[in-house]
C-alpha positions in Angstrom: 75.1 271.0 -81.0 74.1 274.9 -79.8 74.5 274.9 -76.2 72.2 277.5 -74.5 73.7 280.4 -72.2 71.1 280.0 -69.3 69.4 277.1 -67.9 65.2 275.9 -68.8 62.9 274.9 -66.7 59.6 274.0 -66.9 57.0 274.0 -64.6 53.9 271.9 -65.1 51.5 272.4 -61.6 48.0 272.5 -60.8 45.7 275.1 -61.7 43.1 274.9 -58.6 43.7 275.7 -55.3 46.1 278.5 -55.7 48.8 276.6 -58.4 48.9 279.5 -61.5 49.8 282.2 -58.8 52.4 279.5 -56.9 53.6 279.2 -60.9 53.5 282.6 -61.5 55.3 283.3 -58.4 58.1 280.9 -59.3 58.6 281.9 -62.9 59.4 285.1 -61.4 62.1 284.1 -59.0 63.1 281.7 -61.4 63.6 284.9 -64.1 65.5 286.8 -62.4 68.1 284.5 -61.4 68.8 284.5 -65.0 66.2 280.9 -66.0 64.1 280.7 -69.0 60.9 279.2 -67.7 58.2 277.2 -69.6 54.8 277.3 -68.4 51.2 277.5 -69.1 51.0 274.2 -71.0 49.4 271.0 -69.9 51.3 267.6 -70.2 48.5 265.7 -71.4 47.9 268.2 -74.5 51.5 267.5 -75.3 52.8 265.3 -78.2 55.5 262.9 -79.1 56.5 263.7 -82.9 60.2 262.9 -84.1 61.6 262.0 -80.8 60.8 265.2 -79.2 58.2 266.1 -76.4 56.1 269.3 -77.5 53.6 271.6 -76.1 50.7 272.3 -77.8 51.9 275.7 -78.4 55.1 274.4 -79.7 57.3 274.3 -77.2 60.0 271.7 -76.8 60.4 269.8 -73.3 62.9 267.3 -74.6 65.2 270.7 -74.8 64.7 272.1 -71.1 67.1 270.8 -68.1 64.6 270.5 -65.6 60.7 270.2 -65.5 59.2 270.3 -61.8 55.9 269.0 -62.3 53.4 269.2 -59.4 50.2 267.9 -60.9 49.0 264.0 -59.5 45.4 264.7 -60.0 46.0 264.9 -63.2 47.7 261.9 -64.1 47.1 259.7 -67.5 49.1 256.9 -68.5 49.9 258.8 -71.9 51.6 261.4 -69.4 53.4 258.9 -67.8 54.9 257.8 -70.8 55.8 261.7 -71.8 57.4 261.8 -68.2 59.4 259.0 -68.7 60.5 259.6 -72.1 61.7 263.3 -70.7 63.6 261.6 -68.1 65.8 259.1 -70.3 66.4 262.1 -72.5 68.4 263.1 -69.7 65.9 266.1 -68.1 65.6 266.2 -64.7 61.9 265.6 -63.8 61.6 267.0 -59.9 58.7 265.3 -58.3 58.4 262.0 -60.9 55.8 259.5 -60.9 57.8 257.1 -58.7 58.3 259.4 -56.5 54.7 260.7 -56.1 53.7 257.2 -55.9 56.0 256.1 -53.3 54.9 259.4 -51.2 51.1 258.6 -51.6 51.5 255.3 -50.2 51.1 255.9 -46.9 52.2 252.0 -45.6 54.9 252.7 -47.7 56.1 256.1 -46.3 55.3 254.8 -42.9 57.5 252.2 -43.3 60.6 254.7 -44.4 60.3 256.9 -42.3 60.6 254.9 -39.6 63.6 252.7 -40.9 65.3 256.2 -41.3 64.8 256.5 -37.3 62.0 259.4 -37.9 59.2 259.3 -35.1 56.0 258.1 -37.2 52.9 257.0 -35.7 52.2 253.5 -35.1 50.8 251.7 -38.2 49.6 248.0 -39.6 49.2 247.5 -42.7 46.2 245.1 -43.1 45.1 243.2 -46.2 41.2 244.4 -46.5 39.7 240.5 -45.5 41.1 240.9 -42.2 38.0 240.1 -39.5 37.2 242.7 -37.8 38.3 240.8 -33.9 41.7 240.3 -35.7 41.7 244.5 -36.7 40.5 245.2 -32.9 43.1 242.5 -31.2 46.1 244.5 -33.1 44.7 248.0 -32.1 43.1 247.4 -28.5 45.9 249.8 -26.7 44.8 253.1 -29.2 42.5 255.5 -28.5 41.6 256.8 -32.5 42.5 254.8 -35.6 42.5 256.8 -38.5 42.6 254.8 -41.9 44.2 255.7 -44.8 43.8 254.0 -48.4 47.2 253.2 -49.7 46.2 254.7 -53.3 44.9 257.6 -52.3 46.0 261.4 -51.7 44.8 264.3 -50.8 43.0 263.6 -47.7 40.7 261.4 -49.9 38.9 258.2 -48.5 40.6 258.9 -44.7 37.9 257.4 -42.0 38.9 258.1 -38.2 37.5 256.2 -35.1 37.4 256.8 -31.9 
């Protein structure tokens, strides 16, 4: 086995909103500590061939130490499978599918937070046949209800009331 002199990362993030500079800003940093980065590749244009996870401009994944990927809006269930296949061939994947899931679950994130003693708002997590007396009962006492769909993220599908 050649063992490499300097760490790999990758960085797989958006490309709207401001995510190449935020890459090329981190690359940068990363660089001069010394880091070989990978970038400027998309997951889903990458391919599975003898056991190894490549981009298409022939970089290997499976090789790197760590890939920080910060791209949800993206997500296909072939780059799932890429994510996960990185991750039990022992690179560290910062920001993994379970973990973006878990965050994007706001019931579920609620619910954490506030077993961890954090000072969340007050929440009810309400299966969508509910009548709407039983929904106004439960939330009499508050002035604004602002619902948010479980599946959801960025600030999509959030309805507020007043």
């Amino acid at each position: 086995m050649k063992w490499r002199t300097k760490p790999k990362v990758a960085l797989w993030m958006y490309q709207d909103l401001g995510g190449d500079n935020i890459t090329r800003r981190l690359s940068s940093l990363l660089n001069k500590e010394g880091i070989d980065v990978v970038s400027n590749f998309d997951l889903r244009s990458c391919t599975l061939s003898d056991g190894q996870v490549w981009t298409a401009t022939g970089q290997c994944l499976s090789e790197v130490d760590l890939l920080y990927q910060m791209n949800a809006n993206h997500q296909t269930p072939f780059q799932n499978s890429l994510l996960h296949i990185l991750t039990q061939q022992g690179v560290q994947v910062i920001n993994s599918m379970s973990a973006f899931n878990n965050a994007k679950d706001k019931l579920l994130t609620n619910t954490i937070l506030r077993q961890a003693k954090f000072c969340v708002p007050a929440a009810i997590g309400l299966d969508r046949k509910e009548l709407p007396d039983q929904i106004r009962a439960l939330t009499q006492s508050w002035d604004k209800i602002l619902l948010k769909p479980r599946g959801l993220h960025g600030g999509k599908s959030i309805v507020k009331w007043s």
